[in-house]
C-alpha positions in Angstrom: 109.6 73.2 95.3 107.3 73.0 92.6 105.2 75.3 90.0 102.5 73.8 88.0 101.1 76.0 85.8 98.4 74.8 83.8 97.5 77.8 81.3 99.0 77.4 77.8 99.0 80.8 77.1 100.8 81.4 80.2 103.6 78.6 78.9 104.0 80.1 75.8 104.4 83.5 76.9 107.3 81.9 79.5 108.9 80.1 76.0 108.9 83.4 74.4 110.6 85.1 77.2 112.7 82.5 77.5 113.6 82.1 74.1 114.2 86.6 73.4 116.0 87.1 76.5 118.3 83.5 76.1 117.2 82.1 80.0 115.9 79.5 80.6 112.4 79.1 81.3 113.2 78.9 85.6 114.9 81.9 85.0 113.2 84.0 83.0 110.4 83.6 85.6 112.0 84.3 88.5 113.7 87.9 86.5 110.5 88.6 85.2 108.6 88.3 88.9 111.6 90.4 90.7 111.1 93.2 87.8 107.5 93.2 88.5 108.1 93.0 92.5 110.3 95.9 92.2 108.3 98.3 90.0 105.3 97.6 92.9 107.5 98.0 95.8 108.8 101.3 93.7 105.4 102.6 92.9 104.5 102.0 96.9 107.2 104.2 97.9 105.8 107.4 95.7 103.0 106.6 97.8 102.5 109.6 100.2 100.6 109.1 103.1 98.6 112.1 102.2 97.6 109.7 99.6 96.6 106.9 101.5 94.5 109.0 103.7 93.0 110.3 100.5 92.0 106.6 99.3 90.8 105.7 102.5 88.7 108.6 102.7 87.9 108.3 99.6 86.5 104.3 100.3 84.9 105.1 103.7 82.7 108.1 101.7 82.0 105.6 99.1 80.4 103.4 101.6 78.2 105.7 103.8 77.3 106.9 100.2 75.8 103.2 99.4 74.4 102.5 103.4 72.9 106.1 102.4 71.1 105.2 100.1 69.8 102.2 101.2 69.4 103.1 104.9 67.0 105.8 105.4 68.1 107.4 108.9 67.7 111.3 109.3 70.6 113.8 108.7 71.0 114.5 112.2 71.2 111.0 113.7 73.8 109.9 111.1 75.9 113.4 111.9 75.9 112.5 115.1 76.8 108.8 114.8 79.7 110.0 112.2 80.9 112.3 115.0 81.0 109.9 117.6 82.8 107.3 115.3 85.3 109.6 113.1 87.5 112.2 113.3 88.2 115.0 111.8 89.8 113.3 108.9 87.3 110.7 109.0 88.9 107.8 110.5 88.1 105.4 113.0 88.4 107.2 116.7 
């Protein structure tokens, strides 16, 4: 397998790791990318899905906030086109 990394800040930030922490370039890498793996995977699990629902809700109103405003359709029509389409916590039926 091969990595070709053409970015010379990128290199020298992997020959300064290398060189503080005493791996070798490979290696300092591959810790560095498992560290960063694991603090994502660790800040997905504090994830609650009351969150998720939050963000999702939060996206959907964001976009019938822009088709809003560009779309000019009466109140009623797009109440009853939302109540056809979401529930009552505003996802997808």
């Amino acid at each position: 397998m091969s990595l070709n990394i053409k970015n010379e800040r990128t290199h020298a930030l992997v020959r300064e790791l290398a060189e503080r922490t005493g791996l070798s370039q490979t290696s300092a890498v591959e810790e560095a990318v498992v560290r960063y793996l694991r603090e994502l995977t660790a800040k997905d699990a504090d994830q609650t899905e009351a969150d998720r629902v939050a963000a999702r809700r939060a996206r959907i109103d964001l976009v019938r906030a822009q088709i809003a405003a560009t779309v000019h359709v009466p109140l009623h029509v797009r109440q009853e086109a939302d109540e056809a389409l979401y529930d009552e916590n505003g996802l997808l039926r």
